[in-house]
C-alpha positions in Angstrom: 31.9 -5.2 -8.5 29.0 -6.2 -6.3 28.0 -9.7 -5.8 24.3 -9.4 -6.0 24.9 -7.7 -10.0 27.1 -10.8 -11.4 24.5 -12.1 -13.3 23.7 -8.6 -14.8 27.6 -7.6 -15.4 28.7 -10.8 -17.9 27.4 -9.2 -20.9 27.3 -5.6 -23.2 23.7 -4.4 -22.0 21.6 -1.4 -23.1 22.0 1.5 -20.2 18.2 3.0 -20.3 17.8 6.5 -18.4 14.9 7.8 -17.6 13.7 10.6 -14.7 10.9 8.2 -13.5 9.9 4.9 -13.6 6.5 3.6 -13.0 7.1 -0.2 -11.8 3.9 0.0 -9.1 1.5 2.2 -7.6 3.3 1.1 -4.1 6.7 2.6 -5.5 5.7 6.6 -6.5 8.8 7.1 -8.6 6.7 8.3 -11.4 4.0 11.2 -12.1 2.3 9.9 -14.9 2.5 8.3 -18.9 6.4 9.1 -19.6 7.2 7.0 -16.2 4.5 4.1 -16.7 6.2 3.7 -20.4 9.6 3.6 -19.2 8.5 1.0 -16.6 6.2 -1.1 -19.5 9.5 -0.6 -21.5 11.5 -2.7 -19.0 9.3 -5.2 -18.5 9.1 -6.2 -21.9 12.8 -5.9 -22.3 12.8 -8.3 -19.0 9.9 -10.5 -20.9 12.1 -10.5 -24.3 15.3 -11.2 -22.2 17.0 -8.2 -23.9 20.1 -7.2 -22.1 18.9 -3.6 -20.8 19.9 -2.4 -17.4 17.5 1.3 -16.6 18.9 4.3 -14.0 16.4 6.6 -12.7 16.2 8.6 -9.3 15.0 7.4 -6.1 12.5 9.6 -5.5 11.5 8.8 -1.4 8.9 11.6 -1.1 7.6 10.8 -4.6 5.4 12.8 -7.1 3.0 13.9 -4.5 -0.3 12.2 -2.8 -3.2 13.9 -4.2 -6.2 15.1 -2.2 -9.3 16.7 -3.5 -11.0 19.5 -0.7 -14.7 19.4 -0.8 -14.7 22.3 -2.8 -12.6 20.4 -5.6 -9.6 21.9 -4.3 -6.3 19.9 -5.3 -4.1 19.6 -1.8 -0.5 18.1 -2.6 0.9 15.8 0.3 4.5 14.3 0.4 3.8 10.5 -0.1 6.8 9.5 1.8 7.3 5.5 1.3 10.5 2.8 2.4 12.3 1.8 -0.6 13.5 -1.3 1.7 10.3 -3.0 1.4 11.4 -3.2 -2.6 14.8 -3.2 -3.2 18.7 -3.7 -1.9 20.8 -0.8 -1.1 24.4 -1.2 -2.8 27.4 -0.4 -1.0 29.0 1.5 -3.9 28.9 5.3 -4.1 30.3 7.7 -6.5 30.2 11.8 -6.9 29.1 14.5 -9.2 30.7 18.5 -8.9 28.0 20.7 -7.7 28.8 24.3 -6.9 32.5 23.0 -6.3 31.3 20.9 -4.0 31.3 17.0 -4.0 28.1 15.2 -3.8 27.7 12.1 -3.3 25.7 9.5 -5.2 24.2 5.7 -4.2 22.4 3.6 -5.2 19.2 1.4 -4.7 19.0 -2.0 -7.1 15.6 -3.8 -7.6 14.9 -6.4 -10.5 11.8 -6.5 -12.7 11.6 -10.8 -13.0 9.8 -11.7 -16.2 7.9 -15.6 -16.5 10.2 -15.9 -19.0 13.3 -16.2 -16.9 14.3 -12.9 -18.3 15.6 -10.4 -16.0 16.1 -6.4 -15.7 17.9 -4.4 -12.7 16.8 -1.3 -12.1 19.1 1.3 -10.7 17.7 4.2 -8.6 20.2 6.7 -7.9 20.1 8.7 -4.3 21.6 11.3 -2.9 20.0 11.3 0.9 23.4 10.7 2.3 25.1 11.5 5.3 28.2 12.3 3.8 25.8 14.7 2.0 25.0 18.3 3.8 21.2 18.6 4.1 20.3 20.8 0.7 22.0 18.3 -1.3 20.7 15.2 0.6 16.9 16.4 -1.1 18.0 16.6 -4.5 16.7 13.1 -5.6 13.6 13.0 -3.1 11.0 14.8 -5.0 10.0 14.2 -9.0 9.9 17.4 -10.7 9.7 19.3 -7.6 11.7 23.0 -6.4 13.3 25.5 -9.0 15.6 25.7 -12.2 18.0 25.2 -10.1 16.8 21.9 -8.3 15.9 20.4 -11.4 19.5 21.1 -13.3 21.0 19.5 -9.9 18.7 16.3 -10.7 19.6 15.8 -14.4 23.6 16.4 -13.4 22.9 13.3 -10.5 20.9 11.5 -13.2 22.9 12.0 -16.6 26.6 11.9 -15.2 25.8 10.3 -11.4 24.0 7.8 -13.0 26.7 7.4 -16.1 29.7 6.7 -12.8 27.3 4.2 -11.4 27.1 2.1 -14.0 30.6 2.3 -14.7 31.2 1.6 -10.9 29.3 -1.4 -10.6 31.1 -3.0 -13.0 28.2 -3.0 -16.3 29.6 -2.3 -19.6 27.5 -0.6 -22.0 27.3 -0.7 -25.7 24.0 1.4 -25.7 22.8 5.0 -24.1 18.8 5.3 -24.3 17.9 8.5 -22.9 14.2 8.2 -22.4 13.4 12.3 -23.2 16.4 15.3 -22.2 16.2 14.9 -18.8 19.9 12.5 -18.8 21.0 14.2 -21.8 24.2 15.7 -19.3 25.1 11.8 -19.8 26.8 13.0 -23.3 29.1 15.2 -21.8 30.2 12.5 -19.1 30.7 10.8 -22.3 32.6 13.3 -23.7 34.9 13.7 -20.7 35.5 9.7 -20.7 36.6 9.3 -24.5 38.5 12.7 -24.3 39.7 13.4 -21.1 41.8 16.5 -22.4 39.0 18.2 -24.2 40.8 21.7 -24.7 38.8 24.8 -23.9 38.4 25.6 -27.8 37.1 23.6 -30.7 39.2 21.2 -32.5 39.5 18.0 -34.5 40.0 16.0 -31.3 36.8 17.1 -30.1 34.6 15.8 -33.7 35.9 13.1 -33.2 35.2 12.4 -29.9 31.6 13.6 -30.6 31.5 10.8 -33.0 32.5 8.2 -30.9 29.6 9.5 -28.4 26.9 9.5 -31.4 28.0 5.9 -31.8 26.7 4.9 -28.6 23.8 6.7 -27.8 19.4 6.2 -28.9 17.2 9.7 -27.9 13.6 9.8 -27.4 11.6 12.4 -27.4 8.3 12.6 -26.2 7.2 16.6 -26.3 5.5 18.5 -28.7 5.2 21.2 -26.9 8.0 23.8 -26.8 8.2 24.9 -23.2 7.9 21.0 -22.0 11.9 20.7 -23.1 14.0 21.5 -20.2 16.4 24.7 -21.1 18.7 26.4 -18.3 20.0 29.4 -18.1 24.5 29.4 -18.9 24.7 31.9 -16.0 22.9 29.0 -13.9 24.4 26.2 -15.5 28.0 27.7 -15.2 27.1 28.2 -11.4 26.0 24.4 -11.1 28.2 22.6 -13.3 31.6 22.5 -12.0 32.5 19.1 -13.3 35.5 19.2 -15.8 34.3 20.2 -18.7 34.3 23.7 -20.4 31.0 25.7 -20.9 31.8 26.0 -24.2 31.5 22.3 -25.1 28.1 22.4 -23.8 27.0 25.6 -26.2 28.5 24.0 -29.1 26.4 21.2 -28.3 23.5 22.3 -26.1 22.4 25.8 -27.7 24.7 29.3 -27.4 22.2 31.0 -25.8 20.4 29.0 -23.5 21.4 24.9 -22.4 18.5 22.7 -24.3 18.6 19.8 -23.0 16.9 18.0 -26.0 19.4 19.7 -28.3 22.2 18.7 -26.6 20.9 15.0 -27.0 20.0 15.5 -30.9 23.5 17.0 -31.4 25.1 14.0 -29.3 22.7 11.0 -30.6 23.2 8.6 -33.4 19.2 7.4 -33.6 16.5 9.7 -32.2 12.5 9.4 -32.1 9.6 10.0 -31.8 6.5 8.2 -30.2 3.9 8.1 -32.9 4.2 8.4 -36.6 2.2 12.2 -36.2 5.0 13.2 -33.6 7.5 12.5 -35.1 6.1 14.8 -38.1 5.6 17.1 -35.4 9.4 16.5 -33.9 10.7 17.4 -37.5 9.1 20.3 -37.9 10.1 21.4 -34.3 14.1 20.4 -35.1 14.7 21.0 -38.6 17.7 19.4 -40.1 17.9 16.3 -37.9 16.7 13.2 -39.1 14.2 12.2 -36.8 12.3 8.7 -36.7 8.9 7.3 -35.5 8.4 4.5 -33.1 4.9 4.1 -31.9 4.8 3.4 -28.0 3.2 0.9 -26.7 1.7 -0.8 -23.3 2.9 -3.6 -21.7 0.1 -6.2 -22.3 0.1 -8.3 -19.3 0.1 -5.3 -16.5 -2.7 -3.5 -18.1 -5.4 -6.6 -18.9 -7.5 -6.3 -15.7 -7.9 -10.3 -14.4 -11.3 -11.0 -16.3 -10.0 -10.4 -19.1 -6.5 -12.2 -18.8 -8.7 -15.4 -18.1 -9.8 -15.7 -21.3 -7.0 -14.4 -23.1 -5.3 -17.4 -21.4 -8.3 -19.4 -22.3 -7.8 -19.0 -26.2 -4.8 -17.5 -26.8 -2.2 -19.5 -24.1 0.9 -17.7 -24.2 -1.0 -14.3 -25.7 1.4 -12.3 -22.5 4.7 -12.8 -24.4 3.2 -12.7 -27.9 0.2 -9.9 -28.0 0.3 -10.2 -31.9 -2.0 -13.4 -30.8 -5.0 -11.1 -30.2 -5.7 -10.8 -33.1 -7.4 -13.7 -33.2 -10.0 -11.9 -30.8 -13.4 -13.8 -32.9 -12.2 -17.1 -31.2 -13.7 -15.4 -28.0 -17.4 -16.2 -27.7 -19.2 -13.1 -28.0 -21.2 -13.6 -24.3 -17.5 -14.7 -22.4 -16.2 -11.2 -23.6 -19.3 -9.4 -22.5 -18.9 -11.4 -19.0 -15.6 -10.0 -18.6 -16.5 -6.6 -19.2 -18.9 -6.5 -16.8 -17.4 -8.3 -14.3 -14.2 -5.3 -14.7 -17.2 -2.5 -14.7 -18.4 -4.1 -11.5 -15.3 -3.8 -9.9 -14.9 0.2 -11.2 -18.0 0.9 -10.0 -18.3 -1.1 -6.4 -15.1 0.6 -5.9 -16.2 4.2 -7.0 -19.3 3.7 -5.3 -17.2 2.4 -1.8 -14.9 5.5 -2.0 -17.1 8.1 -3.3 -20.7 6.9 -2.5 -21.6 8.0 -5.7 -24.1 5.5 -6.4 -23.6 5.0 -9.9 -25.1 1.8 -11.5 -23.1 -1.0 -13.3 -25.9 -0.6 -16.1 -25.4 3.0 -17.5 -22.7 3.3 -20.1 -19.7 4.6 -18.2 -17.3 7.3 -19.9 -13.8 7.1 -18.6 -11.4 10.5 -18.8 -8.2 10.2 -16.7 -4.6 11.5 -17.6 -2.7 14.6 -16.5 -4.9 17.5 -15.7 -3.7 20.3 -17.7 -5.1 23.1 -20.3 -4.3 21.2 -23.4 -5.7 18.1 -22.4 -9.3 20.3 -22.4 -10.7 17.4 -19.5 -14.0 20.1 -19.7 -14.4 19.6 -23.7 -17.2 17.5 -22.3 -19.1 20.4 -20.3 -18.7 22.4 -23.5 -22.5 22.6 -23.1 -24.1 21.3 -20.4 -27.3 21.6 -21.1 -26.8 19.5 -23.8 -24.7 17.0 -22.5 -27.6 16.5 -19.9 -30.5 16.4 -22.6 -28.1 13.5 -24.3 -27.0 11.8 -21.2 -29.4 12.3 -17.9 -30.3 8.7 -17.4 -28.3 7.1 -19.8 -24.4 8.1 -18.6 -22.1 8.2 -16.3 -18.7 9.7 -15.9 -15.4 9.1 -14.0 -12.7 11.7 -13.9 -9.3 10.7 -12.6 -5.8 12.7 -12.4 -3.5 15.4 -11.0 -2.0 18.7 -12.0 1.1 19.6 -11.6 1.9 21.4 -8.2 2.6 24.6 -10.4 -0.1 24.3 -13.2 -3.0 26.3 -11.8 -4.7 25.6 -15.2 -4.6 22.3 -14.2 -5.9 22.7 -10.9 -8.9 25.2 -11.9 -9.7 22.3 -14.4 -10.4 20.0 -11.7 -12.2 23.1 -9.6 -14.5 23.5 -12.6 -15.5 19.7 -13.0 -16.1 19.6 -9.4 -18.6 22.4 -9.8 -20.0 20.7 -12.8 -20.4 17.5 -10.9 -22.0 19.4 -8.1 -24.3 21.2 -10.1 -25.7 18.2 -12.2 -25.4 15.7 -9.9 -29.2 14.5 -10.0 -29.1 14.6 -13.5 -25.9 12.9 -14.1 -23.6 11.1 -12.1 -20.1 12.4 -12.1 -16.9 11.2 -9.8 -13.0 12.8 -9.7 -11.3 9.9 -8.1 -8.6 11.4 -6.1 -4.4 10.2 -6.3 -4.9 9.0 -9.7 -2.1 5.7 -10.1 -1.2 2.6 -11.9 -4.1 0.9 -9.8 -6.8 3.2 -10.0 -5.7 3.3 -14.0 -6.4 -0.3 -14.8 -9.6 -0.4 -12.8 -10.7 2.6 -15.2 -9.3 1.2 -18.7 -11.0 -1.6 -17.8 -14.2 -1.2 -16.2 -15.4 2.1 -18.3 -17.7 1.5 -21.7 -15.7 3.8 -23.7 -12.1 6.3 -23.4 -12.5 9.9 -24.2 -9.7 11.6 -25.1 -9.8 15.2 -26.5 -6.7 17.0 -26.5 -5.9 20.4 -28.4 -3.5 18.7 -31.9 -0.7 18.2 -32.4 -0.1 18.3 -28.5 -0.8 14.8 -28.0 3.1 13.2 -28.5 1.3 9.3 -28.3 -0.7 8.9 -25.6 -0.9 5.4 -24.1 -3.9 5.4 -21.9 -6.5 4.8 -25.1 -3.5 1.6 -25.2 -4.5 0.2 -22.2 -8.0 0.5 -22.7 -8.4 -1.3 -26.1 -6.0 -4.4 -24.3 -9.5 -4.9 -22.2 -12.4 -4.5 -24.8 -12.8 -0.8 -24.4 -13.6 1.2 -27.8 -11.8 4.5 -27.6 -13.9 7.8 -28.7 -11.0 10.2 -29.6 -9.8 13.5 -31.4 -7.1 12.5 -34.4 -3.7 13.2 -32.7 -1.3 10.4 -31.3 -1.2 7.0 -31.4 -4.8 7.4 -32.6 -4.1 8.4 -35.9 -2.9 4.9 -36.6 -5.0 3.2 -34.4 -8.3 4.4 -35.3 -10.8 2.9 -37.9 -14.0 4.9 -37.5 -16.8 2.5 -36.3 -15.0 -0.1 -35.5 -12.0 0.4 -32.9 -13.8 3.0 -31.7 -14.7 6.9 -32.7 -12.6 10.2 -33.8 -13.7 13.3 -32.3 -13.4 16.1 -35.3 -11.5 16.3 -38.0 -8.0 15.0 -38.8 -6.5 18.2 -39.7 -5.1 20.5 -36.8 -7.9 22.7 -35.5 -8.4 24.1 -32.1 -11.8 25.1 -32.6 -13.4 23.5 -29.4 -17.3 24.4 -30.4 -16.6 21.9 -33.8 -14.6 19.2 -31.5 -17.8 19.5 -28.9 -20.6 19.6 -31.8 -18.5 16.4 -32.9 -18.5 15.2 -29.6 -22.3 15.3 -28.9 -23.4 14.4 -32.5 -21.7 11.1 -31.9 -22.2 10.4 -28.6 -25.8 11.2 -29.2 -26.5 9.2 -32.5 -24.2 6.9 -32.8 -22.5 5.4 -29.7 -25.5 5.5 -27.0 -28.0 3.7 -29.4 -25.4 1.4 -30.1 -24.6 0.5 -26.5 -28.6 0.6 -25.4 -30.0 -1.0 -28.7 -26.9 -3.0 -30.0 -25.6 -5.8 -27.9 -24.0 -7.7 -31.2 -22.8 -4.4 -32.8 -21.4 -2.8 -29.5 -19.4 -6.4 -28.8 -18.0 -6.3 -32.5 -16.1 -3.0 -31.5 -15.0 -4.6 -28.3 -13.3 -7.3 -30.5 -11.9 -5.0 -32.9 -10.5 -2.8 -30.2 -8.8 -6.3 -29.0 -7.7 -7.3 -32.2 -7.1 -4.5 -34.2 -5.1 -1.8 -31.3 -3.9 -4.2 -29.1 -2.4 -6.6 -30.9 -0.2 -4.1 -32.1 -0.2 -1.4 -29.7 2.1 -2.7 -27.1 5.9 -2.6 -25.3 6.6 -6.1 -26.7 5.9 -5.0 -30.5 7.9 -1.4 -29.8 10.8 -3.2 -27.9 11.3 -5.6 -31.1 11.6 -2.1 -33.5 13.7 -0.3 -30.5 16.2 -3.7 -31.4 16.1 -3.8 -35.0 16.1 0.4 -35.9 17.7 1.4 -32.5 20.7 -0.4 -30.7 21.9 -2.6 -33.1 22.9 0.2 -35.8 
């Protein structure tokens, strides 16, 4: 037991894993949505005063600082940061097998504090030990950095390292939330704790310690993509795993010919989801025979209202933080104080954009906003589908800010950001166009809040949720959007914003770009320009239809109620 947890250790609390968590752009133990959720997910737990306590990995040389060369090169930098700034280092220490050899495991404890008085501790596992030899000292330094290899070390430290922690520092758990497969080796730690003779065949003592595991343990998914869940190769894993338990267990569970890591958490999970009504659809179709459920995700409200807005929300709504459902009352706002906030938010974006990129963009032209990961599906050059176009629409009249980073491997990615670069080169006295470089939580809330509108324009189904277009509709900002996601529920055309295409899967990119510029050209510019009244309406309806119900606090209440009290 340590001290410092007492107040965390008196009651059954829900154990939430997750690879990264996105608290704070000056803590990098995240790489982008899927870390930002699990960190809105725990503040609203903290907010609700739910009794959650979240493991993830300590990751001191974090995702990676981006930098953009002048020829729109991505250059990835270590962005090396003192976790002692944040949080307490606890004495306790356990160990995980590796290669028959003993690692050893700490641990780093910070606390989200709510308003509320509610509180949530945060455990971030480590391995840069002394006791450690130097290979395994990196093994929880970088966020999906290095090989199969390196990564199958990280989910052993996270799933069972991070299972003996907990059970070290003295927290009983009554629920397992693995927040996608990365922990899903947590199962078999489980396994080996409620059956500590599991026999090397199959047999009625193992069903029913399976059971007993179901019993305690919540999946979500978040990938509709195939290759984007984490599957290792036996002769690998029977290399790495030398912890206790037979290889065989894991193929009955995990997959004969390859360990899936999302199988083995279906196979092991009483309640498993999706993120968005569509992806769970999606999730089915991908896993037949499990029964697979839909919670929409959501944003936590208070972090991602920039501080104009949050004024007035206050103003009208007091106490709007802890309940969001309140915005929906959005037509108390009068129609000029929203406008006023708005702009003050866009003048921020664009003093900022203008002070790090002397771009020299104006806080009058309507401002397009595009910022997530940068990879092929995400089609971030849907927009350039024809330029000469895109200029006879927009010279004079738009703006456009880029923001994000590929992964270190996705070259996609990277010649994604090449090509906008060339683009923004090539048209830059017709139309202004920025790539703000080491896209984070900061730079994100200056964008969802100071753009006029969110383009999103992925290739469907591919789009699990999304929770960007979230943020932006918490600050006035209509999204303008291709039918996959969270949009699917959110959008109602002409009034929370646009859809770009057709609802239906299609990944014909010269009818998503003729849909694109049809609207953009006819609808949503002469609106903006000639519109004051009209544009504002979709401001409120974006407040008061999307974000009302589109955040953590709503999907927290349905995680309670469907999830960890079955």
């Amino acid at each position: 037991m340590v001290e410092v947890l007492n107040e965390f250790i008196e009651e059954p609390r829900i154990a939430y894993f997750s690879m990264e968590i996105g608290v704070k752009s000056d803590m990098p133990t995240y790489s982008g949505g899927l870390g930002v959720l699990a960190g809105d997910t725990i503040k609203s737990a903290a907010d609700l005063k739910l009794p959650m306590v979240a493991v993830t990995h300590l990751t001191k040389k974090g995702y990676f600082k981006q930098e953009i060369d002048p020829f729109g090169r991505q250059i990835e930098k270590p962005e090396e940061w003192n976790p002692k700034q944040f949080m307490k280092q606890l004495r306790p220490k356990v160990t995980v097998n590796i290669e028959n050899r003993e690692v050893m495991v700490g641990a780093w404890l910070y606390v989200v504090n709510s308003e509320t008085g509610g509180k949530v501790p945060i455990i971030f596992l480590d391995t840069d030990l002394n006791e450690n030899n130097p290979g395994d000292r990196t093994i929880t330094q970088f966020l999906y950095g290095g090989d199969s290899a390196y990564r199958f070390k990280q989910e052993m430290v996270l799933g069972i390292g991070g299972t003996r922690m907990l059970e070290e520092l003295g927290f009983q758990i009554k629920k397992f939330h693995m927040n996608e497969g990365h922990s899903s080796l947590l199962t078999v730690e489980l396994l080996r704790l409620f059956k500590k003779d599991i026999e090397e065949v199959w047999d009625e003592r193992l069903v029913w310690n399976a059971d007993k595991v179901r019993s305690l343990c919540v999946f979500t998914t978040h990938t509709p993509v195939e290759a984007g869940h984490d599957k290792f190769n036996y002769d690998l894993v029977s290399r790495l795993f030398t912890e206790p338990i037979p290889i065989n267990v894991l193929k009955e569970f995990g997959g004969k010919d390859m360990l899936n890591m999302t199988m083995l958490a279906l196979n092991l999970s009483n309640y498993v989801n999706g993120v968005a009504k569509k992806h769970g659809e999606v999730s089915k179709h991908m896993f037949p025979g499990y029964e697979i459920h839909a919670i929409t995700n959501g944003v936590h409200s208070y972090t991602w209202t920039c501080d104009a807005m949050k004024r007035i929300f206050n103003k009208y709504f007091p106490g709007w933080a802890n309940e969001p459902a309140m915005l929906v009352r959005v037509e108390r706002i009068p129609e000029q104080e929203l406008w006023d906030a708005h702009m003050e938010a866009k003048r921020h974006l664009i003093d900022y954009i203008n002070r790090e990129t002397k771009a020299g963009m104006n806080y009058d032209i309507f401002t397009i906003g595009f910022a997530r990961r940068a990879t092929a599906y995400k089609r971030a050059d849907l927009l350039f589908k024809d330029v000469d176009r895109l200029i006879k629409i927009g010279e004079g009249k738009i703006q456009i800010v880029y923001g994000g980073k590929a992964h270190p491997r996705d070259e996609h990615g990277k010649q994604l950001i090449q090509k906008i670069h060339e683009i923004k080169e090539n048209i830059k006295n017709r139309i202004k166009i920025v790539y703000i470089q080491n896209y984070n939580m900061d730079i994100a809330l200056k964008l969802v809040s100071g753009v006029d509108v969110w383009l999103n324009n992925p290739l469907r189904p591919l789009e699990a949720s999304g929770t960007s277009g979230m943020k932006a509709s918490h600050n006035g900002v209509p999204n303008f959007s291709v039918l996959d996601g969270w949009w699917i529920e959110g959008h109602i055309e002409g009034h929370t914003g646009w859809s770009i295409g057709p609802l239906d899967v299609s990944a014909d990119p010269d009818k998503d770009a003729e849909d694109l510029y049809s609207k953009l050209e006819n609808i949503i510019l002469p609106l903006f320009y000639n519109n004051k009244r009209g544009w504002i309406k979709v401001m409120q309806d974006a407040i008061g239809k999307n974000a009302y119900f589109f955040n953590s606090h709503r999907m927290m209440r349905r995680y309670v109620t469907e999830a960890y009290i079955r």
